[in-house]
PDB file as gemmi writes it, atoms N, CA and C in Angstrom:
CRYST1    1.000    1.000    1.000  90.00  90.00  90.00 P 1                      
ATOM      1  N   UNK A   1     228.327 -95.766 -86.593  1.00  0.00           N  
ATOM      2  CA  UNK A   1     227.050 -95.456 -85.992  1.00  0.00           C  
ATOM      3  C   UNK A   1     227.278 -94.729 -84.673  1.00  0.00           C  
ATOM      4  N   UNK A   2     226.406 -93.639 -84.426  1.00  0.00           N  
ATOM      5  CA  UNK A   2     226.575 -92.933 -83.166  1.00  0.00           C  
ATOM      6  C   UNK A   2     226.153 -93.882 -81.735  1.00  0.00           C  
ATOM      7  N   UNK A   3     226.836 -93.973 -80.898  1.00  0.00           N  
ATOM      8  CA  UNK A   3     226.804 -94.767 -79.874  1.00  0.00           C  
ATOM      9  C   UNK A   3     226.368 -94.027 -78.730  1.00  0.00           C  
ATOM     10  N   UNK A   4     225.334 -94.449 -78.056  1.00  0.00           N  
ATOM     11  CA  UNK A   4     225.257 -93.775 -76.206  1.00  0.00           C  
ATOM     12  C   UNK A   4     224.024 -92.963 -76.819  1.00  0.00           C  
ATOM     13  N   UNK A   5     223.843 -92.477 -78.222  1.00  0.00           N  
ATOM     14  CA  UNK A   5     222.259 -91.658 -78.183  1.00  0.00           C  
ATOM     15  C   UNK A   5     221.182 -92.682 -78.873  1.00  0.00           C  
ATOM     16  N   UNK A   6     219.979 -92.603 -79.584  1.00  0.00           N  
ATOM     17  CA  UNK A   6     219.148 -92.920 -80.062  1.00  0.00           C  
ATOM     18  C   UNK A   6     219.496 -93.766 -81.595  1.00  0.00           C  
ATOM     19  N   UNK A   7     219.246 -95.105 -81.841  1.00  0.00           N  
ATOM     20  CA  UNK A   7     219.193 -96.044 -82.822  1.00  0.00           C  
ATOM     21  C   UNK A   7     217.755 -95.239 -83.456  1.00  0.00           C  
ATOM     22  N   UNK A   8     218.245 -95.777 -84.229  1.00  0.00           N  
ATOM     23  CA  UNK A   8     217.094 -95.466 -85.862  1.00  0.00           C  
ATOM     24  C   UNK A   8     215.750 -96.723 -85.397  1.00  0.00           C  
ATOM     25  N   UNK A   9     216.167 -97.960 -84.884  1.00  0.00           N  
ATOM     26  CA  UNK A   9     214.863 -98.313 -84.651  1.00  0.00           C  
ATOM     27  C   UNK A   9     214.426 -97.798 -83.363  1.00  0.00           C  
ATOM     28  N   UNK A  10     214.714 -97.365 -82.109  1.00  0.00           N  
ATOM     29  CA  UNK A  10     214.615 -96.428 -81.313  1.00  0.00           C  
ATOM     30  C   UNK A  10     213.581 -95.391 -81.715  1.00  0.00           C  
ATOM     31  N   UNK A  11     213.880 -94.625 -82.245  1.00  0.00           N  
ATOM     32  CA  UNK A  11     213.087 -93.998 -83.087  1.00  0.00           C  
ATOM     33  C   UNK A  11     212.321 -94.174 -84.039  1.00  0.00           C  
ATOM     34  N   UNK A  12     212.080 -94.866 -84.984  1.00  0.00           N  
ATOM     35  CA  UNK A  12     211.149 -95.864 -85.261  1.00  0.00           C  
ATOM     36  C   UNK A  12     210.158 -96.041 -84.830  1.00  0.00           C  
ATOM     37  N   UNK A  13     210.474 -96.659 -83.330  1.00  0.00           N  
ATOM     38  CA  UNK A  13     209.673 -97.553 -82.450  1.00  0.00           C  
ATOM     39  C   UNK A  13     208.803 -96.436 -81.449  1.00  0.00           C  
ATOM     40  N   UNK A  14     209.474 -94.930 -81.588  1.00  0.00           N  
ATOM     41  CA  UNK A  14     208.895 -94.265 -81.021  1.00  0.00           C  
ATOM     42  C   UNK A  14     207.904 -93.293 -82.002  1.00  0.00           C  
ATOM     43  N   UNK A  15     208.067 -93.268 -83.296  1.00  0.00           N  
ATOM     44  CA  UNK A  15     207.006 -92.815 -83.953  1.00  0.00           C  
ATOM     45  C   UNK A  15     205.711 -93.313 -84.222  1.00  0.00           C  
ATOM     46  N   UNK A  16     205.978 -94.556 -84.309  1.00  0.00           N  
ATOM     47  CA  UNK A  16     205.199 -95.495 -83.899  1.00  0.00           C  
ATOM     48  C   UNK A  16     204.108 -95.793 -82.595  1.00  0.00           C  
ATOM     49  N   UNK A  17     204.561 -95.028 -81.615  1.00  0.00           N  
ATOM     50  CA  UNK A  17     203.890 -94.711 -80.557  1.00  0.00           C  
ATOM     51  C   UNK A  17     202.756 -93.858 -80.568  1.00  0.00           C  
ATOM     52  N   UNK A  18     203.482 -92.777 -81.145  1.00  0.00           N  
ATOM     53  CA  UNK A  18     202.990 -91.482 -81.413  1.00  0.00           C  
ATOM     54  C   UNK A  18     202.165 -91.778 -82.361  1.00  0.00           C  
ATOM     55  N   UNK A  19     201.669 -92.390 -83.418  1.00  0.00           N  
ATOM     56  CA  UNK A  19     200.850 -92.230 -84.206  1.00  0.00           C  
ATOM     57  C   UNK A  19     199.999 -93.121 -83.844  1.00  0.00           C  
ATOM     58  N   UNK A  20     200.133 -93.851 -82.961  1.00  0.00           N  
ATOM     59  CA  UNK A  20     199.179 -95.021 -82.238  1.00  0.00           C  
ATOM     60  C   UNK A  20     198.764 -93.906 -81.200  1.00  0.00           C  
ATOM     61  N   UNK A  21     199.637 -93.307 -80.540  1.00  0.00           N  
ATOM     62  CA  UNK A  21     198.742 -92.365 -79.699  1.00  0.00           C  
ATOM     63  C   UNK A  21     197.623 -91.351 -80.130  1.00  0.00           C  
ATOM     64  N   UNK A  22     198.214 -90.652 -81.537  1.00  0.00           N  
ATOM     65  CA  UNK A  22     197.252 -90.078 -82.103  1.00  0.00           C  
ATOM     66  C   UNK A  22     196.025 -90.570 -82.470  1.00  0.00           C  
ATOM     67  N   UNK A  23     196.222 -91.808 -83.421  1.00  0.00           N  
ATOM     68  CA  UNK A  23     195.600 -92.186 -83.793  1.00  0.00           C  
ATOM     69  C   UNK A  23     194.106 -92.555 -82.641  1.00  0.00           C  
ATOM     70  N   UNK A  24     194.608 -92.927 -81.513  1.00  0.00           N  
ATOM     71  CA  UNK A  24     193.894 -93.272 -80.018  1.00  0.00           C  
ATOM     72  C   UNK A  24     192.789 -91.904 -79.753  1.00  0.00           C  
ATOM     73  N   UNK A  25     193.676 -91.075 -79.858  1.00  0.00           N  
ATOM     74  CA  UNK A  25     193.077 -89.750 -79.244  1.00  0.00           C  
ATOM     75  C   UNK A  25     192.113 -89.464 -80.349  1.00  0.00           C  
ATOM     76  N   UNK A  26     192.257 -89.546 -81.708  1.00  0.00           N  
ATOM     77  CA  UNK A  26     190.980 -89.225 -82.620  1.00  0.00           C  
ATOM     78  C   UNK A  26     189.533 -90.090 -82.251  1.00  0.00           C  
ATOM     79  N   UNK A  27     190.069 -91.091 -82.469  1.00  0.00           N  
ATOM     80  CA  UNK A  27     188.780 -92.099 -82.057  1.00  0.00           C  
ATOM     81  C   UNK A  27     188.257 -91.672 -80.550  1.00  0.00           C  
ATOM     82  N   UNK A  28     189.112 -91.252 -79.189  1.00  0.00           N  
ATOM     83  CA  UNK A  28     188.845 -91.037 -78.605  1.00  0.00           C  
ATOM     84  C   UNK A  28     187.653 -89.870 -78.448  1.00  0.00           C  
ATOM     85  N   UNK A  29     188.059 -88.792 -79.115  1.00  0.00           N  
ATOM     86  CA  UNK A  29     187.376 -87.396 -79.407  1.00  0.00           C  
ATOM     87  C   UNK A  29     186.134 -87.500 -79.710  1.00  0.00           C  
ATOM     88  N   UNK A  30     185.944 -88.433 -80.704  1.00  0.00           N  
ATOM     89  CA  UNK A  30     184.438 -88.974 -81.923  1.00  0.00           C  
ATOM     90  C   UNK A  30     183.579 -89.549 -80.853  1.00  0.00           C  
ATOM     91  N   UNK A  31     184.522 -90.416 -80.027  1.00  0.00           N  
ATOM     92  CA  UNK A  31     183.654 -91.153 -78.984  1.00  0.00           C  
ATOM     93  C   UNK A  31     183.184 -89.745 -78.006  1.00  0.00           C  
ATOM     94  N   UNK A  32     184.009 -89.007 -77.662  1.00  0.00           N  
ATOM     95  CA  UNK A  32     183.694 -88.449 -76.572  1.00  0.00           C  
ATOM     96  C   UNK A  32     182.099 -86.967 -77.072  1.00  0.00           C  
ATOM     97  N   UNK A  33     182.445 -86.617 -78.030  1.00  0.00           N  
ATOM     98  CA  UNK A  33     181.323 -86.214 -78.916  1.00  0.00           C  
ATOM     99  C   UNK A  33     180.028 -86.224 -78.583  1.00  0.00           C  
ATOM    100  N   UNK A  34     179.893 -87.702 -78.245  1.00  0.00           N  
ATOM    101  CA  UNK A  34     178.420 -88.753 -78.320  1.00  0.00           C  
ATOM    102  C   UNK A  34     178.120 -88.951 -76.950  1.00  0.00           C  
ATOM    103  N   UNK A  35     179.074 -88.392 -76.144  1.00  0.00           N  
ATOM    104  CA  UNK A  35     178.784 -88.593 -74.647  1.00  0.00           C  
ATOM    105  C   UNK A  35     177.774 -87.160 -74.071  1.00  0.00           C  
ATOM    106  N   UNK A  36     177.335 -87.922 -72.775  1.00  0.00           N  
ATOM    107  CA  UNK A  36     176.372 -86.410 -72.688  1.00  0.00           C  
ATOM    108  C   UNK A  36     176.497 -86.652 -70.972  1.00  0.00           C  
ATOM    109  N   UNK A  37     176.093 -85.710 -70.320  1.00  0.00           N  
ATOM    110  CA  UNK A  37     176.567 -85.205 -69.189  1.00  0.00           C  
ATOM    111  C   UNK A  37     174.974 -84.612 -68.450  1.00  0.00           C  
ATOM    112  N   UNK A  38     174.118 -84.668 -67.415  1.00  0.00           N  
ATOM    113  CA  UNK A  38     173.207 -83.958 -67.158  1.00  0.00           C  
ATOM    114  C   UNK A  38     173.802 -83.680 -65.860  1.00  0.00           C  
ATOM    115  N   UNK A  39     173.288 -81.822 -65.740  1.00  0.00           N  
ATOM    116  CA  UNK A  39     173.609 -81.262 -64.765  1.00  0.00           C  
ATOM    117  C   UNK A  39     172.010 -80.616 -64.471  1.00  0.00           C  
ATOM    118  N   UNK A  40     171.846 -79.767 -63.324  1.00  0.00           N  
ATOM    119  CA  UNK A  40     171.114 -79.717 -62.286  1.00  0.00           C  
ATOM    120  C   UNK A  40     171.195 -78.472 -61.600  1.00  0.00           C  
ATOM    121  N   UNK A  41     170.559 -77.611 -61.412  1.00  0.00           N  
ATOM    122  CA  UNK A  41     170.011 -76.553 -60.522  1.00  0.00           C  
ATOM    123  C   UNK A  41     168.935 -76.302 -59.683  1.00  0.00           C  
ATOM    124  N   UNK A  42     168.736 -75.610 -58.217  1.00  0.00           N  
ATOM    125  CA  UNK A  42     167.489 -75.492 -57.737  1.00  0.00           C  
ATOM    126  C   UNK A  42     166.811 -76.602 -57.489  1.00  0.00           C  
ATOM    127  N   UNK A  43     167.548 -77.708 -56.830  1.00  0.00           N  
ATOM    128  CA  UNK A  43     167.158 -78.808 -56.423  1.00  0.00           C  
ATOM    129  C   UNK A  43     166.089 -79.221 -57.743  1.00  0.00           C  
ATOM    130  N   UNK A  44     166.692 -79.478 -58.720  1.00  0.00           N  
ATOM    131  CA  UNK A  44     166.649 -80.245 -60.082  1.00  0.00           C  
ATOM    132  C   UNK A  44     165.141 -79.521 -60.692  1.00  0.00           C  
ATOM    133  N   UNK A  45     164.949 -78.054 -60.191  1.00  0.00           N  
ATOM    134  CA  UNK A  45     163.935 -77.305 -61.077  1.00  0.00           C  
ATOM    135  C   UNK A  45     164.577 -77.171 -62.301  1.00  0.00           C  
ATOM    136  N   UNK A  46     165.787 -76.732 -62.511  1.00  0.00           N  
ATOM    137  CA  UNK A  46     166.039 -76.805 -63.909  1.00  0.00           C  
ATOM    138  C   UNK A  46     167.005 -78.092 -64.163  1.00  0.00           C  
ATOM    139  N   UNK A  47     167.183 -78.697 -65.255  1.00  0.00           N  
ATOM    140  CA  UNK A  47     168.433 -79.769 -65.738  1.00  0.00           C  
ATOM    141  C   UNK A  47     168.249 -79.562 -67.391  1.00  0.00           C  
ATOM    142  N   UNK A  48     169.291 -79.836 -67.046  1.00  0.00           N  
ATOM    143  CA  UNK A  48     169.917 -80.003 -68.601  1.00  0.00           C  
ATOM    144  C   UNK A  48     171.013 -80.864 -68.909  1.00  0.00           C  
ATOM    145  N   UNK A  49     171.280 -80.989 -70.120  1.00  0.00           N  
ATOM    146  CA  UNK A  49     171.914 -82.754 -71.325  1.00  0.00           C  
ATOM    147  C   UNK A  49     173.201 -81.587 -71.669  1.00  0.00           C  
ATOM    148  N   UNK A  50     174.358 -81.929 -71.375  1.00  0.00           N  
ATOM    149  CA  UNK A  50     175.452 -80.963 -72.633  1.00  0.00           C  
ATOM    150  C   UNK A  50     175.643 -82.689 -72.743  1.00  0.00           C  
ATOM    151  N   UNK A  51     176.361 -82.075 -74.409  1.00  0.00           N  
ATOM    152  CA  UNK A  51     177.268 -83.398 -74.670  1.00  0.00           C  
ATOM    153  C   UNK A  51     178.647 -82.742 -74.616  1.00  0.00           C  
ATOM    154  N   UNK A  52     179.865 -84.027 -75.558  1.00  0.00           N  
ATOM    155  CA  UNK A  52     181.072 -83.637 -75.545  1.00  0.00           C  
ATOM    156  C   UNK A  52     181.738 -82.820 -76.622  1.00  0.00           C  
ATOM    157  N   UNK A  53     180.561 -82.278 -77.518  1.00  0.00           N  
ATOM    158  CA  UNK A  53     180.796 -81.068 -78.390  1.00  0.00           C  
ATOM    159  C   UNK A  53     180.277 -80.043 -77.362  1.00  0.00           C  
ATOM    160  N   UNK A  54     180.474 -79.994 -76.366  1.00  0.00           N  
ATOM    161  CA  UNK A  54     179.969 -78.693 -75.210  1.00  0.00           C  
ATOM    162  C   UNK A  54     178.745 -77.874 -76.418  1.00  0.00           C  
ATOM    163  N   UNK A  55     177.890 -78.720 -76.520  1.00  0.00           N  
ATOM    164  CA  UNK A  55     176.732 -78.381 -77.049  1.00  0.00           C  
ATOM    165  C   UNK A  55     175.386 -78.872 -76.001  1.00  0.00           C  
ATOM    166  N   UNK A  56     175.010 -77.258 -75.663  1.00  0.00           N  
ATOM    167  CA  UNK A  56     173.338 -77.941 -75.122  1.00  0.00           C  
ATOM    168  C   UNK A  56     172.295 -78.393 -75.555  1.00  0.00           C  
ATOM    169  N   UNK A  57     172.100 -79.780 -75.307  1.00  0.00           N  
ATOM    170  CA  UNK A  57     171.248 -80.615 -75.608  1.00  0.00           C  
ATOM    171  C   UNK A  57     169.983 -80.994 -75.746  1.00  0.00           C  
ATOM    172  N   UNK A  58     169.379 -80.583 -74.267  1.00  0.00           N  
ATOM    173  CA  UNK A  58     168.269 -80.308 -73.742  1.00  0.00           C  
ATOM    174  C   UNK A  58     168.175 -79.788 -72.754  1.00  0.00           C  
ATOM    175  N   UNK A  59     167.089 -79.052 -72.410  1.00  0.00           N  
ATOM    176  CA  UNK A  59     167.080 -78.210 -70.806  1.00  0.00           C  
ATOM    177  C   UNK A  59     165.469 -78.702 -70.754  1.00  0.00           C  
ATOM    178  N   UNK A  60     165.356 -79.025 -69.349  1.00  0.00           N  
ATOM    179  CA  UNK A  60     163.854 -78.907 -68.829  1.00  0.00           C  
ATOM    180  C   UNK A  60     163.649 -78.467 -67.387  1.00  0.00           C  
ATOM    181  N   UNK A  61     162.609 -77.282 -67.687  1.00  0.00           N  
ATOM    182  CA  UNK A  61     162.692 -76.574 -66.544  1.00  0.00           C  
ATOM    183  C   UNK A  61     161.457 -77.039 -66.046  1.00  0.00           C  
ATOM    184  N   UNK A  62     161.053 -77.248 -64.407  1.00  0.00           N  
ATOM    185  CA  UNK A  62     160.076 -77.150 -64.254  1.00  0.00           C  
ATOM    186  C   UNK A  62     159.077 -75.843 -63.978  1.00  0.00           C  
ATOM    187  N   UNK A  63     157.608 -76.237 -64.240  1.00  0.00           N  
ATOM    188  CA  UNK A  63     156.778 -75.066 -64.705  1.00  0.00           C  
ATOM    189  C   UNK A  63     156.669 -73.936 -62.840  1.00  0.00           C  
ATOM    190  N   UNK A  64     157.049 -75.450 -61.674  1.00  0.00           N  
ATOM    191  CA  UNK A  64     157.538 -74.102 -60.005  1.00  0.00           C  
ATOM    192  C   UNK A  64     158.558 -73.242 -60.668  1.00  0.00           C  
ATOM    193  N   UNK A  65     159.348 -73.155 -61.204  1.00  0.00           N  
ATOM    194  CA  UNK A  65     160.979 -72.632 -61.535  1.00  0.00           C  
ATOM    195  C   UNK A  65     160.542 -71.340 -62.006  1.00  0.00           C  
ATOM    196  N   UNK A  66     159.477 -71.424 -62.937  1.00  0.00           N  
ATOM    197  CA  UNK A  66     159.080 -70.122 -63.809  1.00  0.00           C  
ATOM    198  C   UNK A  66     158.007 -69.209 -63.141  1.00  0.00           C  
ATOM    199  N   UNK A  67     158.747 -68.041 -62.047  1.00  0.00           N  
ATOM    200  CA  UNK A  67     158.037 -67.127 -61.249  1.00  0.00           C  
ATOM    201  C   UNK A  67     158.297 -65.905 -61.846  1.00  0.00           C  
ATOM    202  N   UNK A  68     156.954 -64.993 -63.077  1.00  0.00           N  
ATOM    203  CA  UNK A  68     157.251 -63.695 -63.263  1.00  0.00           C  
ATOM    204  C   UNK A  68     157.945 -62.978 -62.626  1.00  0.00           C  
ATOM    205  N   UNK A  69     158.009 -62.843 -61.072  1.00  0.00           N  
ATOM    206  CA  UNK A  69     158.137 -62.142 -60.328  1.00  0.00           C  
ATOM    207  C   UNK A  69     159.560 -61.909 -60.219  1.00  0.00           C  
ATOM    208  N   UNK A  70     160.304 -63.350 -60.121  1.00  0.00           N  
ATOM    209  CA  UNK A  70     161.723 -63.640 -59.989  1.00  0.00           C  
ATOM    210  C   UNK A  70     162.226 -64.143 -61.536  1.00  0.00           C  
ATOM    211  N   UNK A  71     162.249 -63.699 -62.429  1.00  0.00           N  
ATOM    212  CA  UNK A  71     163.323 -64.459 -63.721  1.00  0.00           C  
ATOM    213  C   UNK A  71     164.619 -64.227 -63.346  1.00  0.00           C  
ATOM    214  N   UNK A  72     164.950 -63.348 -62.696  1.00  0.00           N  
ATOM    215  CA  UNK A  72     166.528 -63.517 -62.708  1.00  0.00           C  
ATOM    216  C   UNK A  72     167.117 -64.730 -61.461  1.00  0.00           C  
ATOM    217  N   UNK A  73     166.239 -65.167 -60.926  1.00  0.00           N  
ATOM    218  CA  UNK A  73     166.915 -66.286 -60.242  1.00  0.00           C  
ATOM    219  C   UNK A  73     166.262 -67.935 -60.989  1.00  0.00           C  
ATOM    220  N   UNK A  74     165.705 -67.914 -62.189  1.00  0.00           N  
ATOM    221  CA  UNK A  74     165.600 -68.497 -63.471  1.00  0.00           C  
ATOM    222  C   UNK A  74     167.017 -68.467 -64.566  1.00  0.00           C  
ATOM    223  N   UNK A  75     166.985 -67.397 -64.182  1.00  0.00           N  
ATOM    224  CA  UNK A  75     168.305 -67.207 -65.030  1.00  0.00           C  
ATOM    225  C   UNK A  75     169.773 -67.461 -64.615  1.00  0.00           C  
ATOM    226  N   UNK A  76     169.744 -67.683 -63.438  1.00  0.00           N  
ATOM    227  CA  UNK A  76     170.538 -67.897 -62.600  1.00  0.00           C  
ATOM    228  C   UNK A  76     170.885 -69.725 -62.437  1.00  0.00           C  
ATOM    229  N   UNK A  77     169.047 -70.321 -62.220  1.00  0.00           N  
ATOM    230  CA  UNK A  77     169.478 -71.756 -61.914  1.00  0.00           C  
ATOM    231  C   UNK A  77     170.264 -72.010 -63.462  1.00  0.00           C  
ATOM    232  N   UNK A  78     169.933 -71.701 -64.838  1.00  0.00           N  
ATOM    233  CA  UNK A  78     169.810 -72.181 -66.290  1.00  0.00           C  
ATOM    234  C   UNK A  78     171.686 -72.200 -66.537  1.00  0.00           C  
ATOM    235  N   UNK A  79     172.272 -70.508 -65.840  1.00  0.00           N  
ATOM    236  CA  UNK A  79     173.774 -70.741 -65.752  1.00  0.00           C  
ATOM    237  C   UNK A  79     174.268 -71.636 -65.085  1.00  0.00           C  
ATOM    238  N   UNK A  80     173.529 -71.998 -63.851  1.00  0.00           N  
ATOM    239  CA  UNK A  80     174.530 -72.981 -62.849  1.00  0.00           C  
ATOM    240  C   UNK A  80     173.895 -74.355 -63.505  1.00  0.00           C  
ATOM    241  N   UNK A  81     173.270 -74.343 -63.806  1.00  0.00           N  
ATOM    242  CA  UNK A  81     173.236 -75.889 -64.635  1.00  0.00           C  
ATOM    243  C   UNK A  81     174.214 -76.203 -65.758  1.00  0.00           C  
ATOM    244  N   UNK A  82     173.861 -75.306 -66.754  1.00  0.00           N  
ATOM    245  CA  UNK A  82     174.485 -75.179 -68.255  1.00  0.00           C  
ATOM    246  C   UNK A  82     176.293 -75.138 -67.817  1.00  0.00           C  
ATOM    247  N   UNK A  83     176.913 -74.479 -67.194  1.00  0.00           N  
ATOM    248  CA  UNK A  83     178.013 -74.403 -66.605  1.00  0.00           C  
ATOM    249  C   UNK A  83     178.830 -75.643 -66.108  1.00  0.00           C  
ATOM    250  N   UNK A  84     177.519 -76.168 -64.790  1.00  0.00           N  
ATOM    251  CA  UNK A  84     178.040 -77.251 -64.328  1.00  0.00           C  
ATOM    252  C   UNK A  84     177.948 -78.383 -65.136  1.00  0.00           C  
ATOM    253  N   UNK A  85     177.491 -78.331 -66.157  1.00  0.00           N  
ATOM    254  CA  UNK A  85     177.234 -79.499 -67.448  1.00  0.00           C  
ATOM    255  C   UNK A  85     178.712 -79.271 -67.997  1.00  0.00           C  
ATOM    256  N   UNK A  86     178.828 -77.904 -68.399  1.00  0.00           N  
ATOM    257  CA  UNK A  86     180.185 -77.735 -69.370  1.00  0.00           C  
ATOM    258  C   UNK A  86     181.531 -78.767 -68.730  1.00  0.00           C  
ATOM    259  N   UNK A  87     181.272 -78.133 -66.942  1.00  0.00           N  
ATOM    260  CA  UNK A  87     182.676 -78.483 -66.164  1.00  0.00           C  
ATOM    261  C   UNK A  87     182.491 -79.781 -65.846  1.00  0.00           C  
ATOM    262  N   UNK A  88     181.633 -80.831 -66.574  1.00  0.00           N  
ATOM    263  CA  UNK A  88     181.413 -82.142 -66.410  1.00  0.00           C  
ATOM    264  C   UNK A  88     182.369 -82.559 -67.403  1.00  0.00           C  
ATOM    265  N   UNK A  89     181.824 -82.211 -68.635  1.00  0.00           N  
ATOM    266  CA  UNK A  89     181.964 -82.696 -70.128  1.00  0.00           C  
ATOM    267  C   UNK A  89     183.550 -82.374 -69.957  1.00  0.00           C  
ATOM    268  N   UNK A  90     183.535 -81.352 -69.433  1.00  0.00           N  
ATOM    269  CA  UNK A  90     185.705 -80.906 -69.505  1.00  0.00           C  
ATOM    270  C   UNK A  90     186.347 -81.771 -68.643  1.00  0.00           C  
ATOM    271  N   UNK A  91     186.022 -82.421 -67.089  1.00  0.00           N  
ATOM    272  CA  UNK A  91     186.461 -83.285 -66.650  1.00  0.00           C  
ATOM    273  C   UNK A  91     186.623 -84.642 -67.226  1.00  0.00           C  
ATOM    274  N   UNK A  92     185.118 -84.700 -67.765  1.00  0.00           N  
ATOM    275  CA  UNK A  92     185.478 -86.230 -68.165  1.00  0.00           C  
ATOM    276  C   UNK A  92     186.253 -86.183 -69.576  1.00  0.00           C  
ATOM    277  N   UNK A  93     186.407 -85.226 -70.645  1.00  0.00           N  
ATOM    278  CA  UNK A  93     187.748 -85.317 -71.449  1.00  0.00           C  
ATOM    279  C   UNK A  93     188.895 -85.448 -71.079  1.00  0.00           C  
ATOM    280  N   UNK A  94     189.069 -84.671 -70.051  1.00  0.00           N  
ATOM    281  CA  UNK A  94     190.632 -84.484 -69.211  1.00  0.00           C  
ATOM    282  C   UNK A  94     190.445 -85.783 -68.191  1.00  0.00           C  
ATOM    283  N   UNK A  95     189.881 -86.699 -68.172  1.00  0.00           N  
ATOM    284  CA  UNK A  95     190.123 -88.130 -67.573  1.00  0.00           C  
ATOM    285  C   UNK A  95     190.483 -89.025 -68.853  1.00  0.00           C  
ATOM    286  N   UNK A  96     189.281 -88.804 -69.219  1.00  0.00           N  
ATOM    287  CA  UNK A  96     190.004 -90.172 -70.785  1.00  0.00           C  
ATOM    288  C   UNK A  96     191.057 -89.969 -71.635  1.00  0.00           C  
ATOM    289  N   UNK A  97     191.129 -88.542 -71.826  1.00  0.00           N  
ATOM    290  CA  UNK A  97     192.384 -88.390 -72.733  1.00  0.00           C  
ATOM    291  C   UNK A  97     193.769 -88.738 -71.853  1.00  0.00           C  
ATOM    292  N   UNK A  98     193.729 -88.780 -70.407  1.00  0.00           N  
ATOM    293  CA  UNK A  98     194.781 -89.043 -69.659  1.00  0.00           C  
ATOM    294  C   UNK A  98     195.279 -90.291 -70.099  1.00  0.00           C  
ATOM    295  N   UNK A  99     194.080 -90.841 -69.762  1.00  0.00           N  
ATOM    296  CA  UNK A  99     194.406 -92.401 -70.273  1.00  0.00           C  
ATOM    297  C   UNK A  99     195.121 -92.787 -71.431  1.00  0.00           C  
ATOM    298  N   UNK A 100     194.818 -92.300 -72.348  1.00  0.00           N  
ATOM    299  CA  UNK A 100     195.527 -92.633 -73.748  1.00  0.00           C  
ATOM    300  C   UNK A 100     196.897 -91.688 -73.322  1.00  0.00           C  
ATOM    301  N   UNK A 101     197.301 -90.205 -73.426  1.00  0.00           N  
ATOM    302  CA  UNK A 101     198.517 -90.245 -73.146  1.00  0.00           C  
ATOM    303  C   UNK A 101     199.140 -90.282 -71.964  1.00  0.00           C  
ATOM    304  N   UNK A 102     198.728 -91.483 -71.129  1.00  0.00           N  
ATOM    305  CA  UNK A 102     199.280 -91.589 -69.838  1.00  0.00           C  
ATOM    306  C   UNK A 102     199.855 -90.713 -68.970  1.00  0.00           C  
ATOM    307  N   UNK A 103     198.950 -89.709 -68.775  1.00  0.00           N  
ATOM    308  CA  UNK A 103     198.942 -88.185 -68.039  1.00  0.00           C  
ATOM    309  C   UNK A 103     199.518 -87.361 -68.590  1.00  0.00           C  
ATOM    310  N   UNK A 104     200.483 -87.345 -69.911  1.00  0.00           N  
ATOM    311  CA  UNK A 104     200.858 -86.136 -70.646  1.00  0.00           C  
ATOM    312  C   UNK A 104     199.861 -85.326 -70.841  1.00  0.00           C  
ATOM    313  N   UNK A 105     200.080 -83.874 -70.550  1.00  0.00           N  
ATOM    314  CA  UNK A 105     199.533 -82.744 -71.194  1.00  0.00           C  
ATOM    315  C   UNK A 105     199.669 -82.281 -72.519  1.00  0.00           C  
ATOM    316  N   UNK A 106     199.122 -82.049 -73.609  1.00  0.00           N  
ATOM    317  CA  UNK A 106     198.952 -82.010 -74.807  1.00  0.00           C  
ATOM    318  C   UNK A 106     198.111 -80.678 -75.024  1.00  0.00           C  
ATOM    319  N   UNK A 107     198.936 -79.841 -75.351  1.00  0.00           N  
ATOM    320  CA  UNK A 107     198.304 -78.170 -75.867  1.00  0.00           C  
ATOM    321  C   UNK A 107     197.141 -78.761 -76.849  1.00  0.00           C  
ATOM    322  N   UNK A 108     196.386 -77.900 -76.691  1.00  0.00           N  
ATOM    323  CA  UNK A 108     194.962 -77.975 -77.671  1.00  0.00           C  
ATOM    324  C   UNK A 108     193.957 -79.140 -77.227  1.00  0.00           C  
ATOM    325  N   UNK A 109     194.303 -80.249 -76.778  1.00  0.00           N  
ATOM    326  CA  UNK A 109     192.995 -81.221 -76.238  1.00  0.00           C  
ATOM    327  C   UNK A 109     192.788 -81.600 -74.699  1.00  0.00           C  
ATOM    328  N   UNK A 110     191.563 -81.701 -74.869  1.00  0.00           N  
ATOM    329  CA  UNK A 110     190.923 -81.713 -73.573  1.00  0.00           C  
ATOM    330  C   UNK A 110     190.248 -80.490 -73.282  1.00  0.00           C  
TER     331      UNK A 110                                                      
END                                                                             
């Protein structure tokens, strides 16, 4: 038997990890899905719901917000809301998924 590197239960014991980790991070994902995030513009004339499918949810604008005169600063609060919803929903993935792989970075999630 090779001595000074890695035993077979060694390894084993570490695939085993890994598929407990995976396995963690799926359930994690499903959960995170169902989570929702409200963000805020224009001292809360506009808000809006993303969830953790960075899908918008709901938006409610109030009826001060909507000035013919000005739509492009309508259009303006709807990005900085919708945005700051997204960079919610991405923080709080990139917190929980930490957790499960105990701060490893992992190409493709989060």
């Amino acid at each position: 038997m090779y001595k000074g590197g890695m035993g077979m239960g060694n390894m084993q014991g570490m695939l085993k990890k890994a598929q407990k980790m995976q396995a963690n991070m799926m359930k994690l994902q499903e959960e995170l899905k169902a989570r929702t995030v409200e963000a805020s513009a224009g001292g809360e004339a506009v808000k809006v719901v993303v969830n953790g499918n960075k899908e918008l949810v709901s938006i409610n604008i109030k009826p001060e917000a909507v000035d013919p005169e000005d739509v492009e600063m309508l259009q303006d609060l709807i990005l900085t809301a919708v945005n700051d919803g997204l960079k919610q929903i991405d923080a709080m993935t990139e917190q929980e998924m930490s957790k499960v792989t105990g701060g490893m970075k992992i190409p493709g999630l989060g």
